[in-house]
C-alpha positions in Angstrom: 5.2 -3.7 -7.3 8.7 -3.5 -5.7 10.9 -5.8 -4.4 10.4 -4.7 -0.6 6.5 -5.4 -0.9 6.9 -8.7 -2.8 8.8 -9.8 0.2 6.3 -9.0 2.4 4.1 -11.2 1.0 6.4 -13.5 1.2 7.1 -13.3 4.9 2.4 -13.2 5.3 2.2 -16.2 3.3 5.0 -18.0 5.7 3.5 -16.4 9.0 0.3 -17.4 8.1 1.4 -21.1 7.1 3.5 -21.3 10.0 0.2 -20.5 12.7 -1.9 -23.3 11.1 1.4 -26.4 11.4 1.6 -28.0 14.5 4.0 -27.5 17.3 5.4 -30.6 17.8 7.5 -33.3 15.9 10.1 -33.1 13.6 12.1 -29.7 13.5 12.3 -27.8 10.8 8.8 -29.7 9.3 7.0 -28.2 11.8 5.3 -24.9 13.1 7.7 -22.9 15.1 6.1 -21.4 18.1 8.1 -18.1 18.5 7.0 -17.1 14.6 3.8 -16.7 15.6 4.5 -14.8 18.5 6.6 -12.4 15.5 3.2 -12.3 13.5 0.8 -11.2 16.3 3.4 -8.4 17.2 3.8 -7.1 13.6 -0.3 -7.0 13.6 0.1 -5.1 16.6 2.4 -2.4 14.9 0.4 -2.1 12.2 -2.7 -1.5 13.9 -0.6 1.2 15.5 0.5 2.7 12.0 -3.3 2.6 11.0 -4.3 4.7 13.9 -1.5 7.1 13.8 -1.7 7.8 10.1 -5.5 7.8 10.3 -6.2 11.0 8.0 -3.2 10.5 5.5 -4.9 6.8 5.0 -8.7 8.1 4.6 -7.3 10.9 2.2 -5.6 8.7 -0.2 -7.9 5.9 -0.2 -11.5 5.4 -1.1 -12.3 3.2 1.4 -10.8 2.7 5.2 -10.9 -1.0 4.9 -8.9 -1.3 2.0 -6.4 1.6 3.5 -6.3 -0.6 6.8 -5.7 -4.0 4.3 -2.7 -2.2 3.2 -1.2 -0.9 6.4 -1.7 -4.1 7.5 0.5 -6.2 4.4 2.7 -3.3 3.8 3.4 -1.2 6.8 5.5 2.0 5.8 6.2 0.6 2.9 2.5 2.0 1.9 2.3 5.1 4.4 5.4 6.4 2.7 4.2 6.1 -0.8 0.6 8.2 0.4 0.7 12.3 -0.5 1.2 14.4 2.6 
């Protein structure tokens, strides 16, 4: 796995911590509001990807869930790697 995925990974696993802190109290403990505002428009994006890369996706995967799964994590990083 490369480096650019690994750090995607990275940034889900802090996105998704960051949506379940709270929003108040200490800074810099805490949930930060605009990071979760970051994650829903990356989902957004990728959901985008997904739809415009439809038949790449469904060609180089088995299954369309596991191709949307990947698109989702990943982004271009995995479009780019799929055969044309």
């Amino acid at each position: 796995m490369s480096k650019e995925k690994i750090l995607l990974i990275v940034l889900w696993v802090f996105l998704g911590i960051n949506f379940y802190l709270p929003t108040y109290g200490v800074p810099f403990v805490v949930g930060f509001p605009f990071l979760n505002y970051l994650a829903i428009i990356l989902i957004v994006i990728h959901i985008i990807e997904y739809t415009v890369f439809y038949k790449r996706i469904l060609a180089a995967e088995n299954s369309p869930f596991l191709g949307f799964i990947k698109t989702l994590i990943f982004g271009l990083l995995y479009i780019k790697d799929l055969k044309k």
